[in-house]
C-alpha positions in Angstrom: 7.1 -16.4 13.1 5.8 -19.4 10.7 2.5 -19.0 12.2 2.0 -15.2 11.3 3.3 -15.9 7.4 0.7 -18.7 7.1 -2.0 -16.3 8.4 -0.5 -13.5 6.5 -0.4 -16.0 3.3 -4.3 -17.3 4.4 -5.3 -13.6 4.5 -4.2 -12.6 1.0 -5.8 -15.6 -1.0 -9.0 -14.3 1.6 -9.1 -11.1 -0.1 -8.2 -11.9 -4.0 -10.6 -14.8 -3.7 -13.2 -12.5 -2.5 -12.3 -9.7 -5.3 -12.6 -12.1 -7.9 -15.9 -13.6 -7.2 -17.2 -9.9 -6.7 -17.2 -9.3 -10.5 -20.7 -8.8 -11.5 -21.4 -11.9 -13.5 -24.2 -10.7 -16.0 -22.8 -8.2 -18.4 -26.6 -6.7 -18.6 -27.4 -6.3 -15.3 -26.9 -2.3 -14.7 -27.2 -2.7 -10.8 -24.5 -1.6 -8.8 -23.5 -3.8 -5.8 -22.1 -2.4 -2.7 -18.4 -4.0 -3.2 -18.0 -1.9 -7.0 -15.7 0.5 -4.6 -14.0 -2.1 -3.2 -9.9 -2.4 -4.8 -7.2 -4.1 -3.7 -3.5 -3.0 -4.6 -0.4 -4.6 -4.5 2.8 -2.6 -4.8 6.4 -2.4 -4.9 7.9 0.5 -3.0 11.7 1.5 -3.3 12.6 4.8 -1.1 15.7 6.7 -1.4 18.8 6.2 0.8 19.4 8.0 3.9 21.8 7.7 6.8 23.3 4.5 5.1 20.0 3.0 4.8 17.6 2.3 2.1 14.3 1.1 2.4 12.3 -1.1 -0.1 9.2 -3.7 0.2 5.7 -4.8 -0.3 2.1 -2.7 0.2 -0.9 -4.5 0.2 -3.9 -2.2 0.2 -7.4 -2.8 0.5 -9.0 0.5 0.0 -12.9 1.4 -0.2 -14.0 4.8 -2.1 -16.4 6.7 -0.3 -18.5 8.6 -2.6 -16.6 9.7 -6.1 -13.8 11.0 -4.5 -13.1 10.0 -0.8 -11.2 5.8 0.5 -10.5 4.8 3.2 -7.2 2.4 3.3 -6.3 -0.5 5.0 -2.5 -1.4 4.6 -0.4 -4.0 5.0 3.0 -3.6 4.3 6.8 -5.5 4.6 10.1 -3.3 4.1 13.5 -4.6 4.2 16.4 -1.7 4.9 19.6 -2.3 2.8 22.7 -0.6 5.2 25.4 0.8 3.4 27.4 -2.0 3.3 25.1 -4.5 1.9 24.2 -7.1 4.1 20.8 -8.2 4.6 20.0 -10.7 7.1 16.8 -10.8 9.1 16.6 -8.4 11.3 16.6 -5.8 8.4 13.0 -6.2 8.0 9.5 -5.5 9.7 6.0 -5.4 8.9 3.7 -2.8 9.3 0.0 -2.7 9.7 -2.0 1.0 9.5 -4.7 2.7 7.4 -4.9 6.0 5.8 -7.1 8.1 3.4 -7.0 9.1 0.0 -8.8 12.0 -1.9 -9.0 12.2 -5.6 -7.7 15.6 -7.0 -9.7 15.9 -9.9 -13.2 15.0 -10.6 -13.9 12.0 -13.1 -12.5 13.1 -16.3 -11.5 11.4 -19.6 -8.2 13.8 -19.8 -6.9 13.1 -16.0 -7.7 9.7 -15.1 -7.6 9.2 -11.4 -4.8 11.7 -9.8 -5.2 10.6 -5.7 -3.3 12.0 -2.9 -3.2 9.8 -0.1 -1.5 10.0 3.8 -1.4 7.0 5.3 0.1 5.6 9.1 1.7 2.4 9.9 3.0 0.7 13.1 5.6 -2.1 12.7 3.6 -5.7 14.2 6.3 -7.6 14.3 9.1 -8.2 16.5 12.3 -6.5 15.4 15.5 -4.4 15.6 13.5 -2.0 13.8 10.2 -1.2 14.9 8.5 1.8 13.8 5.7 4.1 13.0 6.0 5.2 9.6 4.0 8.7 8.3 4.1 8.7 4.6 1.7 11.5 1.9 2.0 10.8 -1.7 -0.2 11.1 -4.9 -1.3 8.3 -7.0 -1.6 8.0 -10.6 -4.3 4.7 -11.9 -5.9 4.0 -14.6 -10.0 3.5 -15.0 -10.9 0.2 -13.7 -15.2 0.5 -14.4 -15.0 -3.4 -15.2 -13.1 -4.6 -12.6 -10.4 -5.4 -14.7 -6.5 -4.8 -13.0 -4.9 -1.6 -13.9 -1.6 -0.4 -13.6 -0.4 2.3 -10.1 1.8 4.3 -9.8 2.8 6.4 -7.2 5.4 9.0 -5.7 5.8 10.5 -2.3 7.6 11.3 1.0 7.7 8.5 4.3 9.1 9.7 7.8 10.0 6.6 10.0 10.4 6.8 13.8 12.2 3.9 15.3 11.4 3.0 18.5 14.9 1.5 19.3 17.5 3.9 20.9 20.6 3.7 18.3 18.7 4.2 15.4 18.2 7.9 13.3 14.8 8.7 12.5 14.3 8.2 8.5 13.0 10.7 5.9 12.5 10.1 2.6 11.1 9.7 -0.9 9.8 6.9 -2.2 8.7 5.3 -5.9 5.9 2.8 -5.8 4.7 0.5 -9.1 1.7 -1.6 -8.0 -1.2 -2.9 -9.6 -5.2 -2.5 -8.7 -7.6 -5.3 -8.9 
């Protein structure tokens, strides 16, 4: 297990190191480079109880728009279920890995912003009580980001979780996320 959080840990300084030397660096330079589409998130996700169980944890996204209103998602993500009685210990977690794809509702706009439903799939890695495959659609509220700067996400929806293990109830769901995009 301590060699998949060091990777995990290695992999996330990867990408912010990456995202932060991909600023352009010379404010009159009006070329576009191929990694302006390029964002990464990072979220907080709390979903509502079900079946004496609530879900909440991490997303790390690493998305790449297509065009002004297609991306492409690659997701990393670590959810820890809370049973009704309160105990957490660790077999109450697991960590997904997926992708998905989001589409933005509205063209760019001054009065909207960027409105983006996205449907994404994820498949627990790890080894765990709880493995599953979790289905979640949602739409997305952030802000403009044209310089690169980190803007605040926001985002609603409905997950579906189907556990692998025999004894456990399938999970459906809404879910609350507050994130930010670099």
């Amino acid at each position: 297990m301590k060699p998949f959080k060091r990777i995990t840990i290695k992999a996330i300084m990867c990408c912010l190191i990456f995202c932060a030397f991909s600023q352009n660096t010379s404010a009159q330079e009006t070329t576009k480079s191929w990694l302006d589409p390029l964002h990464l998130e990072t979220s907080f996700e709390a979903g509502s109880p079900f079946k004496k169980m609530m879900p909440f944890g991490a997303k790390l996204d690493l998305n790449y728009s297509i065009g002004n209103r297609l991306s492409i998602h690659a997701i990393g993500q670590a959810d820890h279920f809370v049973p009704k009685n309160g105990m957490t210990v660790d077999y109450n977690k697991a960590i997904n890995i997926g992708g998905g794809l989001g589409f933005k509702l509205f063209p760019k706009s001054k009065d909207f912003n960027n409105f983006e439903l996205r449907a994404d799939v994820t498949t627990t890695v790890n080894s765990t009580d709880l493995k599953n495959t979790t289905y979640s659609a949602g739409i997305y509220w952030y802000g403009e980001s044209s310089k690169r700067g980190i803007t605040p996400v926001i985002g609603i929806g409905y997950k579906f979780r189907d556990y692998r293990n025999e004894g456990f109830s399938n999970y459906s769901g809404y879910y609350v996320s507050l994130g930010l995009r670099f």
